[in-house]
N, C-alpha and C positions, 0 to 999 in steps of 0.2 A: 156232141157238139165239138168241133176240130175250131180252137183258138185261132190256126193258121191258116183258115179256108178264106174263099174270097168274097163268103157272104155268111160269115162269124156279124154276129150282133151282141155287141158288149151291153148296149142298155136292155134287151131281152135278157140273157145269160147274166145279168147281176138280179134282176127283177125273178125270173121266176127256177135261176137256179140250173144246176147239172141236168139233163132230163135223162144221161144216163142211170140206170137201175141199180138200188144197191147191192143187188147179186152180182153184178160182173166183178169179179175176180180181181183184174186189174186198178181197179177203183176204190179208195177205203175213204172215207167220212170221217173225219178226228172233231171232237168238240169244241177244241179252241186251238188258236194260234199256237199257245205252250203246248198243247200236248203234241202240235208237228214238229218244234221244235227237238223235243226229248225222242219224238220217233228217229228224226233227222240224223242225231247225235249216235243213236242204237245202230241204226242202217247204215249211215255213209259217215263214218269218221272223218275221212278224207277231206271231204268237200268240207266240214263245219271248220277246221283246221287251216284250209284256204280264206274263208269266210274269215274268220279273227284273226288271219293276215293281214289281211284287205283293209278291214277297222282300224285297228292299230294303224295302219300307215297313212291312214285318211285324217287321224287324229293328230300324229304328228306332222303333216301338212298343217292342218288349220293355222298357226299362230301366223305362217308364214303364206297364205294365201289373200289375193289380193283384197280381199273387205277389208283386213287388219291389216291397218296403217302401220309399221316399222314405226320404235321408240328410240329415242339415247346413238347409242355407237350406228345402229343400222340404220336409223334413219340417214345418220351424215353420210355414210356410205352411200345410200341410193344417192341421193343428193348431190353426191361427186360424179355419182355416175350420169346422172342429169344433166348435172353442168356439162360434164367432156362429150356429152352428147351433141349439147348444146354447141360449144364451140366447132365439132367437127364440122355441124349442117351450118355454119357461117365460114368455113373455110372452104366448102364447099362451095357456095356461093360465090365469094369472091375470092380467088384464091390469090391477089394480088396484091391482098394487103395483109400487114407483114402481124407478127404474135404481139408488138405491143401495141398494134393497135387496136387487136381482138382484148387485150388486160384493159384496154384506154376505155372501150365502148363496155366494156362488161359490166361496170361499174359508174354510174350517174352518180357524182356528189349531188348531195340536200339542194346545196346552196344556187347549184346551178337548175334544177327540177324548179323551185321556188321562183328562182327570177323569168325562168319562161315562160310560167305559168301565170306570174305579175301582170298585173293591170295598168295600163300607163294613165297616170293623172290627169286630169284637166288643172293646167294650173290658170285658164281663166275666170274659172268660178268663184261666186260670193263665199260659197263655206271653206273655199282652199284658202284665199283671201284673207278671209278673218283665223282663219288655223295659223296663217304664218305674219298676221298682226299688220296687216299691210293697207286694209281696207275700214275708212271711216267712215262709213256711210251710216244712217239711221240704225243698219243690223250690227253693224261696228259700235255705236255709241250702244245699244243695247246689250251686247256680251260683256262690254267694260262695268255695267253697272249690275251684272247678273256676277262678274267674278270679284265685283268689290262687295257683291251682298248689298248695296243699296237698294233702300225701299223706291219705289215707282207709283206713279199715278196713270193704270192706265181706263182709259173711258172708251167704253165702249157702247154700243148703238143696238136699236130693235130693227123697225120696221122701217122707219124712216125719221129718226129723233134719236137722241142720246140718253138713254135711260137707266144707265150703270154707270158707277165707277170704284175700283179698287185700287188702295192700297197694299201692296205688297210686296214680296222678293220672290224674283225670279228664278225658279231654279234652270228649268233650261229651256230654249225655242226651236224652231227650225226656219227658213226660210221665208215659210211663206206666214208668218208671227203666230203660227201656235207656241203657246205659251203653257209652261207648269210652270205652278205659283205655289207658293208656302205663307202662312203666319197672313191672312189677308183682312181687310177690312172694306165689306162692299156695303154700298148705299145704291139700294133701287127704285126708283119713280118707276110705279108698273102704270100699267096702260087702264084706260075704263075698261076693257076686257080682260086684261090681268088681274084688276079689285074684283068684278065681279067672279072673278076664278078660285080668288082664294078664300072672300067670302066671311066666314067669321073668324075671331081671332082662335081659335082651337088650328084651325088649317096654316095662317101665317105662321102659328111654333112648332108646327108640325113639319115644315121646311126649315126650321131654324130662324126666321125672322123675327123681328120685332120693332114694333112703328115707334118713332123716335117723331118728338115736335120741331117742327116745322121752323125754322131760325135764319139770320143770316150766317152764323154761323157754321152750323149744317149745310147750308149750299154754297160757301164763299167759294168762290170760285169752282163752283159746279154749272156748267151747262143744263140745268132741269129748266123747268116748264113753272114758272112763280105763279102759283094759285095754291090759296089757301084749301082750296076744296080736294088738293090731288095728297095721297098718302107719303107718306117716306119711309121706309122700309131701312131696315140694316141687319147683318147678322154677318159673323165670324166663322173664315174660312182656314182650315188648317191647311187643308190641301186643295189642288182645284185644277181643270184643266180649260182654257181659255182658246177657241178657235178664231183661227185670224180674219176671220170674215164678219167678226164684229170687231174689232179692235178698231177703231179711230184715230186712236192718239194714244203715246206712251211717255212720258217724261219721267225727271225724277227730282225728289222731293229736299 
């Protein structure tokens, strides 16, 4: 079987082998790769001497072949060499403009990267407004008492009735009056479908509540529903998040 012919069949000739015989003369059979080795070495001196040339210099290539990335002193070398690279193929380009202004463009200070890259403000806005103390509107009167730490009363709504309200401090809002609140103290009138929800008292301390009697004191100056038949609810909130879509009203205390 000729390697070099033009109908040589590599996946035949690995599968079933030399089909020449082992009587030709020319052809010898060795056990294993070592042993052609050691033949190699006995026969052709020459060539295995070429061969451990060849290694050797393939080895010392490696450190310096392009997979290993250059450390310390070579790397700044390549590096220089990059840059003047660099610079020629922009001189190139424009050849009109002069060497300080290829040093001028080479180098972006921070400060000017950052401001181009700046966003210009709206300074018509409510939160730019209240940032720089200018705006007294209801969200204004609300920051002032959120940064003196004063407690608030704010009442909030269900369905269509007002059926909560907290005391609290506000830790911080956004625009549209969501509200985080701390240290809070709420009082709920639940709805006939809210009593029958929660059902027995196991379930109301299981939400943390607990029904408190019914007083003018308890409601003074609470918008509930006066009927002795309806429950009142209370319990203590450490932390809490208040969506503005109930909120009615916010004052403080």
């Amino acid at each position: 079987m000729d390697a070099f012919a033009a109908d040589f069949d590599a996946k035949r000739a690995l599968q079933e082998g030399c089909p020449v015989g082992v009587d030709d003369g020319e052809i010898r059979r060795l056990p294993s790769v070592d042993h052609f080795e050691r033949l190699l070495c006995e026969t052709n001196s020459e060539l295995c001497t070429q061969l451990i040339e060849i290694e050797c210099a393939n080895a010392q290539r490696v450190p310096c072949s392009s997979t290993v990335l250059p450390t310390g002193k070579l790397r700044e070398k390549s590096l220089a060499v990059l840059y003047a690279k660099k610079k020629e193929l922009l001189g190139a380009n424009n050849p009109s403009s002069s060497a300080s202004d290829d040093e001028r463009s080479a180098v972006v200070p921070k400060a000017t990267v950052a401001h181009q890259h700046k966003k210009s403000v709206d300074k018509t806005t409510v939160l730019y407004r209240m940032s720089e103390g200018t705006y007294d509107g209801p969200l204004g009167k609300l920051q002032k008492w959120m940064k003196a730490r004063k407690r608030v009363r704010i009442t909030l709504r269900g369905r269509s009735v007002v059926n909560t309200v907290i005391t609290a401090v506000v830790v911080a809002f956004d625009k549209h009056w969501n509200m985080i609140i701390r240290d809070g103290d709420e009082k709920l009138q639940p709805s006939v479908r809210q009593e029958a929800a929660f059902g027995a008292e196991q379930e109301l301390s299981s939400c943390g509540y607990k029904e408190i009697p019914r007083s003018d004191a308890a409601v003074d100056g609470i918008p509930f529903v006066h009927s002795e038949r309806r429950k009142l609810l209370a319990r203590h909130l450490k932390c809490s998040l208040i969506r503005g879509d109930n909120v009615v009203a916010v004052h403080s205390l």
